[in-house]
Backbone as JSON Lines, residues from 0, in Angstrom:
{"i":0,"aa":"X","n":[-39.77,-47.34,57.14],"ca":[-38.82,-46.34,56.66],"c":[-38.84,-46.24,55.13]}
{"i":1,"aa":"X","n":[-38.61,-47.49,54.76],"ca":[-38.96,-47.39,53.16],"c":[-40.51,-46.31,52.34]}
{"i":2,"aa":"X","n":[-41.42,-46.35,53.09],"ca":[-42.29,-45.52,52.66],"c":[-41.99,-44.17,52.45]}
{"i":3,"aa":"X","n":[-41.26,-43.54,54.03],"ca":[-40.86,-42.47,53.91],"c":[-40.06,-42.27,52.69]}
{"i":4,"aa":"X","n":[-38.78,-42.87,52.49],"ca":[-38.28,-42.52,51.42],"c":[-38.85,-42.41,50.06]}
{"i":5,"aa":"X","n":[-40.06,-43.56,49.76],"ca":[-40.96,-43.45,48.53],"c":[-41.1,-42.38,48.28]}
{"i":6,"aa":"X","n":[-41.97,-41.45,49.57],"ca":[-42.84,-40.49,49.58],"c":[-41.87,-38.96,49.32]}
{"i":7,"aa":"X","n":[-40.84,-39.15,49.91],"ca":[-39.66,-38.38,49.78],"c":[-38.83,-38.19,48.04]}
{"i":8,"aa":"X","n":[-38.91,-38.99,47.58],"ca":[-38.74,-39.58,46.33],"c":[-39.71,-38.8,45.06]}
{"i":9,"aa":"X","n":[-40.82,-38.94,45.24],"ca":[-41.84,-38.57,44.51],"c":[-42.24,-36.93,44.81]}
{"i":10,"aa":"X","n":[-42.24,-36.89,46.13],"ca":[-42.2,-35.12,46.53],"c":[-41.4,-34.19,45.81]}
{"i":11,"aa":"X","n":[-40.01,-34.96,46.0],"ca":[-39.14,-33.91,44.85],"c":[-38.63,-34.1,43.87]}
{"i":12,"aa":"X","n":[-39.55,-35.47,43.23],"ca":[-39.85,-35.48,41.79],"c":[-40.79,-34.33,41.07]}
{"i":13,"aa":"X","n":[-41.9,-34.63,41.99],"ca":[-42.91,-33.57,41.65],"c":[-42.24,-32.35,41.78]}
{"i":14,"aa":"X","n":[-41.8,-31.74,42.77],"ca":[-41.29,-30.54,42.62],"c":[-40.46,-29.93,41.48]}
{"i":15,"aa":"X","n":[-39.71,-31.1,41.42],"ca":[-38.45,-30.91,40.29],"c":[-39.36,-30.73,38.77]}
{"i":16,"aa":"X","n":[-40.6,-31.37,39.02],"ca":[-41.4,-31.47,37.56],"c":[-42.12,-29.98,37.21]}
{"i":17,"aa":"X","n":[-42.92,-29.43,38.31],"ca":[-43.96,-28.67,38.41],"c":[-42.86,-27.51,38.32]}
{"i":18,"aa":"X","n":[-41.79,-27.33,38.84],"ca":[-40.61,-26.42,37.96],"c":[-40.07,-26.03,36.89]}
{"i":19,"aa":"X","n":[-40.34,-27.22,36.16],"ca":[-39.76,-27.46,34.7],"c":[-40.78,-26.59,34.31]}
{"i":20,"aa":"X","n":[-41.73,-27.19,34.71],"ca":[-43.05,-26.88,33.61],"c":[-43.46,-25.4,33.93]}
{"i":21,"aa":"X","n":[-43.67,-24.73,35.14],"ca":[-44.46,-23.49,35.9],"c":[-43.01,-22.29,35.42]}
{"i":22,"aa":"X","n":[-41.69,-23.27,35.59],"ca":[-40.71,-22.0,35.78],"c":[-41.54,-20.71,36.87]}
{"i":23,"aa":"X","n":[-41.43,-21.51,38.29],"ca":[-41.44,-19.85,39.02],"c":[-39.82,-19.3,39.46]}
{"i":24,"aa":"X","n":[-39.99,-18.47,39.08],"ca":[-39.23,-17.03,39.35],"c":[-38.09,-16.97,37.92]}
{"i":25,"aa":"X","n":[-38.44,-17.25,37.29],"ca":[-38.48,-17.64,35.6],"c":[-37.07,-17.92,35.26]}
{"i":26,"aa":"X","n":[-36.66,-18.81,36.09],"ca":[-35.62,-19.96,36.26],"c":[-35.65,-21.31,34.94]}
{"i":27,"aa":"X","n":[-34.4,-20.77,34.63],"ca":[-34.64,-22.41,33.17],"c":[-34.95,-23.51,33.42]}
{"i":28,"aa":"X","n":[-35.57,-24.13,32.71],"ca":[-36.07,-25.3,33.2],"c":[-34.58,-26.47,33.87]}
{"i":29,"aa":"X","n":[-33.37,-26.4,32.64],"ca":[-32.36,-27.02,33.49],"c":[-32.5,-27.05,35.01]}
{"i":30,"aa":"X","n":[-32.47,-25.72,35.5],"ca":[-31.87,-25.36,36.81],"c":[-32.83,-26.38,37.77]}
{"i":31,"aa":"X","n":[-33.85,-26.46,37.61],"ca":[-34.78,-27.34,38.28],"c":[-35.2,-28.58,38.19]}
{"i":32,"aa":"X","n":[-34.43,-29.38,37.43],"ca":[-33.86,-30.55,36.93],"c":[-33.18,-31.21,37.39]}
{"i":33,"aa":"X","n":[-31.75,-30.27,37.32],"ca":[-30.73,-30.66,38.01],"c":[-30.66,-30.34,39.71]}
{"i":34,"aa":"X","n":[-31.72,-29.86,39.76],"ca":[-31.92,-29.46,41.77],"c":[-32.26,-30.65,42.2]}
{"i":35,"aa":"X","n":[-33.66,-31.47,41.29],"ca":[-34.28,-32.29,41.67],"c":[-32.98,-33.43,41.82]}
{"i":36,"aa":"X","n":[-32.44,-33.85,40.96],"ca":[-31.72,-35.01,40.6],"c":[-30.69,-34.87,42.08]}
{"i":37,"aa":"X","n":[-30.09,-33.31,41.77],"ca":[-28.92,-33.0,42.94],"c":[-29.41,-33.69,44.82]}
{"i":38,"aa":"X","n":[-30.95,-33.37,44.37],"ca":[-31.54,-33.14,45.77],"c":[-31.54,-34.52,46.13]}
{"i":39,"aa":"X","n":[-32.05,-35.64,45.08],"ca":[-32.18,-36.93,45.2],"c":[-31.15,-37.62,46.02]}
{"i":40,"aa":"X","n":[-29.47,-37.19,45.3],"ca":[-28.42,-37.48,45.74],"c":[-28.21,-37.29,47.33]}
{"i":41,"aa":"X","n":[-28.47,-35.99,47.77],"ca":[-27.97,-35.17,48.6],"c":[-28.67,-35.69,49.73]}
{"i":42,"aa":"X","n":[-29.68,-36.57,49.64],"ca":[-30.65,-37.05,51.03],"c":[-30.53,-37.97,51.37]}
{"i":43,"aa":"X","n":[-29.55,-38.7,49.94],"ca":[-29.12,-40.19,49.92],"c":[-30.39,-41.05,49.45]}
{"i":44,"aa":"X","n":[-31.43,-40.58,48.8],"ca":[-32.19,-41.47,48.63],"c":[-32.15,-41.97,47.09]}
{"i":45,"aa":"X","n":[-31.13,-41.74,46.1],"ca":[-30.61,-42.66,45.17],"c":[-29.07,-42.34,45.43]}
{"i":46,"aa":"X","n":[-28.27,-43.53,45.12],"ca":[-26.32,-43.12,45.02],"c":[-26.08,-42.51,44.26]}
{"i":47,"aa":"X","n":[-24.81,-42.13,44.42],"ca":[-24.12,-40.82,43.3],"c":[-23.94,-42.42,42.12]}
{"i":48,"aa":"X","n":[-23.34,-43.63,42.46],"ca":[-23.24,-44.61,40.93],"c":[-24.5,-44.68,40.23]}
{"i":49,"aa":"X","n":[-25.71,-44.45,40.8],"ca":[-26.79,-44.76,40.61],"c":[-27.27,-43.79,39.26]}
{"i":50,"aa":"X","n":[-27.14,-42.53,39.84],"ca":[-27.44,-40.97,39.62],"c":[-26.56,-40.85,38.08]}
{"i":51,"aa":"X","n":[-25.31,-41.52,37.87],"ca":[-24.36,-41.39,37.07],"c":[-24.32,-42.39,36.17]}
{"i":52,"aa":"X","n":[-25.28,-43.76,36.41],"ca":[-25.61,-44.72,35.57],"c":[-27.04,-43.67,34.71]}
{"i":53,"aa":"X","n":[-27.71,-43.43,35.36],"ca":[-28.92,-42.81,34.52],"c":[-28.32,-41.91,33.58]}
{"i":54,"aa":"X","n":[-27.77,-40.96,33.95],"ca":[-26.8,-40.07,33.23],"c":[-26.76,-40.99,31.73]}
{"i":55,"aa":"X","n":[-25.64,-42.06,32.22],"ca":[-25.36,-42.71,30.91],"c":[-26.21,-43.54,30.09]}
{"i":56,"aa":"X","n":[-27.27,-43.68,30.72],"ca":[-27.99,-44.55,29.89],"c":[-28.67,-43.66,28.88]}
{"i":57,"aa":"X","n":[-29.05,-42.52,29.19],"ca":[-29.72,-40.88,28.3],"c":[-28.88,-40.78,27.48]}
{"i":58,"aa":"X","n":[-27.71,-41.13,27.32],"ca":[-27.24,-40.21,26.17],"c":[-27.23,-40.44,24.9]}
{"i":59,"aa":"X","n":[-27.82,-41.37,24.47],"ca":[-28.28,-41.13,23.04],"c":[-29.44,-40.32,22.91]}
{"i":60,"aa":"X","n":[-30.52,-40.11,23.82],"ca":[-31.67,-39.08,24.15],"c":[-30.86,-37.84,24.21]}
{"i":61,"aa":"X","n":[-29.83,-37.58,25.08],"ca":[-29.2,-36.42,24.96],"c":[-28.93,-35.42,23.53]}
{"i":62,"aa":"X","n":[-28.3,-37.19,22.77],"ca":[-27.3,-36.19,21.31],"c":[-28.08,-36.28,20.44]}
{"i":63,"aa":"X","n":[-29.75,-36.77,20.35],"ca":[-30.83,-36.78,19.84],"c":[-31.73,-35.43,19.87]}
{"i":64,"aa":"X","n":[-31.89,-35.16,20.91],"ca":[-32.28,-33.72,21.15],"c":[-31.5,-32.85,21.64]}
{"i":65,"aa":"X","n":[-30.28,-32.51,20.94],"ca":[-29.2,-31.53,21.02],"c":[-28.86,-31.77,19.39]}
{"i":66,"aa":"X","n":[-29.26,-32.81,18.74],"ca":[-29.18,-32.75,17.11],"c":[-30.58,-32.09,16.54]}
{"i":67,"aa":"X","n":[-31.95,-32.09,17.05],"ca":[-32.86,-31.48,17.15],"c":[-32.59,-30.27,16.69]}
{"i":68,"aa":"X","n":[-32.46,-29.69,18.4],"ca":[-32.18,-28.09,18.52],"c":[-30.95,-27.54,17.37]}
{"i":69,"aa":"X","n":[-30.17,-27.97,17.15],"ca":[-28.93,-27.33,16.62],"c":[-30.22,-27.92,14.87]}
{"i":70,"aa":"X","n":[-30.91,-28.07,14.05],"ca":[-31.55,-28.28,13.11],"c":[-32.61,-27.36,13.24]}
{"i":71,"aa":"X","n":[-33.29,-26.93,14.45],"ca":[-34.42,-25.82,14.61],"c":[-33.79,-24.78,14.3]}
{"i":72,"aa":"X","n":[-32.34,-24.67,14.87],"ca":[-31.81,-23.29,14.99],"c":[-31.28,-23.05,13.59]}
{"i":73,"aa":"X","n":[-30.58,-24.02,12.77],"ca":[-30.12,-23.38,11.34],"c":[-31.18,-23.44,10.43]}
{"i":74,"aa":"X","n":[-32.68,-24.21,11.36],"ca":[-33.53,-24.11,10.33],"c":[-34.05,-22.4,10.11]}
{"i":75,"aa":"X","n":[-34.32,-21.92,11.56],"ca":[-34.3,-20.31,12.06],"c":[-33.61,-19.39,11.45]}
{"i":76,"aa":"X","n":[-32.51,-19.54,11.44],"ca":[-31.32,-18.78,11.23],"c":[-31.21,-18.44,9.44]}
{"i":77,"aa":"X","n":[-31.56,-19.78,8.68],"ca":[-31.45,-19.5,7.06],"c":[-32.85,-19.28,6.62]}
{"i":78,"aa":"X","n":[-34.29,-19.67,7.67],"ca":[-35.28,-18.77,7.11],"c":[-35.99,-19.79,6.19]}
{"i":79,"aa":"X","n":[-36.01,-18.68,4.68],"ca":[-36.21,-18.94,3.01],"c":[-35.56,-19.9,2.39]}
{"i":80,"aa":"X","n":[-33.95,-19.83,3.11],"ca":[-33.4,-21.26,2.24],"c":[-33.66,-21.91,2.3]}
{"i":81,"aa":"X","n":[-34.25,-22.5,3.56],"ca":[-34.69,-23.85,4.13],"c":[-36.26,-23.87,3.28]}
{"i":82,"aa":"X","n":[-37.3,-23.28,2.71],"ca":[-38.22,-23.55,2.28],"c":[-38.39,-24.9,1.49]}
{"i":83,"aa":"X","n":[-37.43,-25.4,0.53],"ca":[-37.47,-26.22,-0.29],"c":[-37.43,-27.53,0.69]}
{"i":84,"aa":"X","n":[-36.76,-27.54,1.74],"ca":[-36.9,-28.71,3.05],"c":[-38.72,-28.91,3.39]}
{"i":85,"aa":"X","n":[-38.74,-27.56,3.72],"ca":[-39.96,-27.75,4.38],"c":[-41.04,-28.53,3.66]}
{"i":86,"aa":"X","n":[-41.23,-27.78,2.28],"ca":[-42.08,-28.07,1.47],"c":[-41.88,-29.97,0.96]}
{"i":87,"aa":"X","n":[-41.02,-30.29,1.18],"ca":[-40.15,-31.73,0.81],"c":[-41.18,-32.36,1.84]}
{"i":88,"aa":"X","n":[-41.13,-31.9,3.14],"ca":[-41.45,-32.62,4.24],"c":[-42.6,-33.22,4.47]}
């Protein structure tokens, strides 16, 4: 039985991956992320404590690349001002 679940495991890992990446039916990558993870739950083949420990262990990865993006975007947004950064860099 344990195999099955391996194999079950990795199937809609892959799926959940080859989504992220392909986006078919040009679905955000979130949405297929959180299917995979949801789906994991939903078959019982990881626990919801389980599912909600991973959660917490990401979140400095989280406010790491959500400090990222919010720096791409005012880098975007001011353009020319930001030149003297760039050139620094």
């Amino acid at each position: 039985m344990q195999f099955h679940a391996n194999a079950a495991i990795y199937a809609i890992s892959a799926i959940a991956t080859g989504g992220v990446i392909i986006r078919p039916w040009r679905f955000p990558e979130a949405i297929w992320a959180v299917l995979g993870a949801v789906a994991l739950v939903a078959f019982g083949l990881i626990s919801l404590a389980d599912a909600f420990t991973g959660i917490l262990k990401g979140l400095d990865v989280y406010y790491f690349l959500a400090g990222m993006m919010l720096l791409a975007e005012l880098a975007r947004r001011e353009g020319p001002k930001m030149d003297w950064q760039r050139k620094a860099a």
